[in-house]
C-alpha positions as CSV (number, residue, x, y, z in Angstrom):
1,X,0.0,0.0,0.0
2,X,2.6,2.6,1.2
3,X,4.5,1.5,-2.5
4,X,1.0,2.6,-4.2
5,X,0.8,5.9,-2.7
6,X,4.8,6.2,-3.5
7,X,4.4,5.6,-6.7
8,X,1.2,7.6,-7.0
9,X,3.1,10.7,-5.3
10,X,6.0,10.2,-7.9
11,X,3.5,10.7,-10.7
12,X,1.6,13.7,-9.7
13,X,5.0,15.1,-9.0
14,X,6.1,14.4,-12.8
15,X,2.8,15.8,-14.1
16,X,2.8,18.6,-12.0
17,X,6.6,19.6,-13.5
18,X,5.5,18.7,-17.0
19,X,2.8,21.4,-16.6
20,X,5.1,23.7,-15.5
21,X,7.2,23.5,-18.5
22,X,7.5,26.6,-20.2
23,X,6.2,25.7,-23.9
24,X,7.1,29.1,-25.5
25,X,11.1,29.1,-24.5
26,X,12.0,32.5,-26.8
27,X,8.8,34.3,-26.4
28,X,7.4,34.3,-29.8
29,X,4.0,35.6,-31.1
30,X,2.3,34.7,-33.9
31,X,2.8,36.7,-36.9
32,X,1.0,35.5,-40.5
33,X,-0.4,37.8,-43.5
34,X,0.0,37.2,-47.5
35,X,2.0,37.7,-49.5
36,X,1.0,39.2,-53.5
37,X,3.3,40.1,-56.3
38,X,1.8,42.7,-58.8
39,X,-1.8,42.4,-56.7
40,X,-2.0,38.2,-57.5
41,X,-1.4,35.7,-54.3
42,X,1.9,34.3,-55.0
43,X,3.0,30.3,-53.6
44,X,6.2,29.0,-52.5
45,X,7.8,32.7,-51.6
46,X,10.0,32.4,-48.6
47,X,9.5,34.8,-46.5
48,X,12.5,36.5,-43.4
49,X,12.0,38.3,-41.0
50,X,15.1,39.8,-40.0
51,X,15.8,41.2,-36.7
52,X,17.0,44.6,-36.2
53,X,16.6,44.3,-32.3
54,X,19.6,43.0,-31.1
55,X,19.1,39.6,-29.0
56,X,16.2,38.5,-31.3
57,X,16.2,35.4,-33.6
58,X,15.3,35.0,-37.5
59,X,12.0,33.9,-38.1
60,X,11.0,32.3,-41.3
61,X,7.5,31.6,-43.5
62,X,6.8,30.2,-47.1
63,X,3.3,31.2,-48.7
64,X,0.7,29.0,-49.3
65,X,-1.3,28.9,-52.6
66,X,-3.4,31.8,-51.1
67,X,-0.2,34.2,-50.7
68,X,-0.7,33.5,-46.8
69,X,2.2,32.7,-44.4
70,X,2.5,32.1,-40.8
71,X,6.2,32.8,-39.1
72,X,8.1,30.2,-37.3
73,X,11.4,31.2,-35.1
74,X,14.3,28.4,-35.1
75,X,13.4,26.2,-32.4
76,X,10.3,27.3,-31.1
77,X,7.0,25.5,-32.0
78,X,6.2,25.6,-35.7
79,X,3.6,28.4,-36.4
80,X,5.0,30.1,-33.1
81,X,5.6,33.6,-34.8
82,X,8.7,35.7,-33.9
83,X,9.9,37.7,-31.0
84,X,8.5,41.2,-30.1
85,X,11.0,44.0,-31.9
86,X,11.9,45.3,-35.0
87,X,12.6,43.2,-38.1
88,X,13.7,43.9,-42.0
89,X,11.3,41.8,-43.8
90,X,13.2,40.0,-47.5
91,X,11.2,37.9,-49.8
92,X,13.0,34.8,-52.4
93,X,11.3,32.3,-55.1
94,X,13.8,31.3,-57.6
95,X,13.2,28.4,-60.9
96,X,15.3,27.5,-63.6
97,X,14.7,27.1,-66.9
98,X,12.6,24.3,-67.8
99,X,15.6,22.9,-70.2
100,X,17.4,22.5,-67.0
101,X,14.8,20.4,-65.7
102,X,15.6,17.2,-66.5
103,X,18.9,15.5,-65.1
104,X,21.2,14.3,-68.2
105,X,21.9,11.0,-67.8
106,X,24.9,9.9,-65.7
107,X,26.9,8.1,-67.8
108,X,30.8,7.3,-68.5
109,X,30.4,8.8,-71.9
110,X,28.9,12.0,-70.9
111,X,31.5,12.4,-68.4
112,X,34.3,11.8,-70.7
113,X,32.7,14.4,-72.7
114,X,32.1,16.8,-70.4
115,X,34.5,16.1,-67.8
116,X,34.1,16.2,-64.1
117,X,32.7,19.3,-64.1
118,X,29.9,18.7,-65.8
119,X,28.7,16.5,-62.8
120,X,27.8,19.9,-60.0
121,X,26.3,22.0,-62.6
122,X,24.3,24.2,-60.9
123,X,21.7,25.5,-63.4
124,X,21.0,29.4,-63.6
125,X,18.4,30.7,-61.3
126,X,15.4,32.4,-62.4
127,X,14.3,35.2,-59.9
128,X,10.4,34.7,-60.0
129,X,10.6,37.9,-56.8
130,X,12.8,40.4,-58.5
131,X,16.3,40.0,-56.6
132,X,16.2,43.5,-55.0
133,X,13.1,41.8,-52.7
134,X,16.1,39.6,-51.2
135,X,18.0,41.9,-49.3
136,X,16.9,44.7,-47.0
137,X,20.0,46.9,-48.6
138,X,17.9,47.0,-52.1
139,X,14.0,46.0,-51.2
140,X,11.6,49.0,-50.4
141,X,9.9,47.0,-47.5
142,X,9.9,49.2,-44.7
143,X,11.1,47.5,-41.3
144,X,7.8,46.3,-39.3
145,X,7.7,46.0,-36.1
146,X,6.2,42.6,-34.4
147,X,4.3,43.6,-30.9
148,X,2.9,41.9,-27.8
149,X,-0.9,42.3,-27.3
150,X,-1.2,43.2,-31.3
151,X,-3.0,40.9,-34.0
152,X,0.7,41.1,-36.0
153,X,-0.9,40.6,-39.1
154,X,1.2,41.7,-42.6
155,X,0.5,42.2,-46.1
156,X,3.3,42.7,-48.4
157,X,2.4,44.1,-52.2
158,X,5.5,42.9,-54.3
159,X,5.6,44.1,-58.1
160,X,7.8,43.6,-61.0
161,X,8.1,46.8,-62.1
């Protein structure tokens, strides 16, 4: 009996410091919004949010079909958002060229013909977000500011022009 209530103890112990576990370790808050280049919903953009707070952590998103994103900070629950401060927000979707597509075949005659360096061809990127959108030196994103007790909701209007 006196191993019961032991053991019984133990557990409500463990629960109680399971409970106690802080589940939000950097603080985050959840950030989302869309994302639309030349006023159409745009998928697959990455978006970073760059912090110019000092102390704060990168948080990252990619857009859904819809052009929305939700922010997740390195090691904090997925979805979590980012930490209160200031952040440069950049923006990146690259392709290539559909002739780049498909892998040539791997064979001892292509690489006698091409030669070892024809095996880590990295094919040209296309820049579906114009480059300048992928550094805050050249995009003309304003810094935004991520708050406690605020909805933290963003809409970014890309164009190509």
């Amino acid at each position: 009996m006196l191993q019961t209530k032991s053991f019984l103890i133990l557990v409500f112990i463990v629960f109680i410091l399971a409970g106690c576990q802080n589940n939000n370790p950097y603080g985050t808050i959840p950030v989302s919004g869309t994302v639309k280049l030349d006023g159409k919903p745009i998928e697959g953009v990455r978006i970073t949010f760059s912090p110019i707070s000092a102390g704060n952590m990168e948080a990252f998103g990619m857009t859904t079909q819809n052009g929305n994103f939700v922010l997740s900070t390195g090691g904090a629950k997925f979805g979590g958002g980012a930490q209160p401060g200031e952040y440069n927000v950049t923006f990146s979707k690259t392709d290539i060229e559909d002739k780049y597509k498909t892998k040539p075949e791997l064979s001892a005659e292509n690489n006698e013909k091409y030669g070892d360096s024809a095996l880590p061809f990295i094919p040209p990127l296309i820049h579906i977000i114009p480059e300048k959108y992928g550094s805050s030196q050249t995009s003309d994103i304003a810094p935004v500011k991520v708050e406690k007790g605020k909805e933290n909701i963003f809409n970014f209007e890309l164009s190509t022009k």
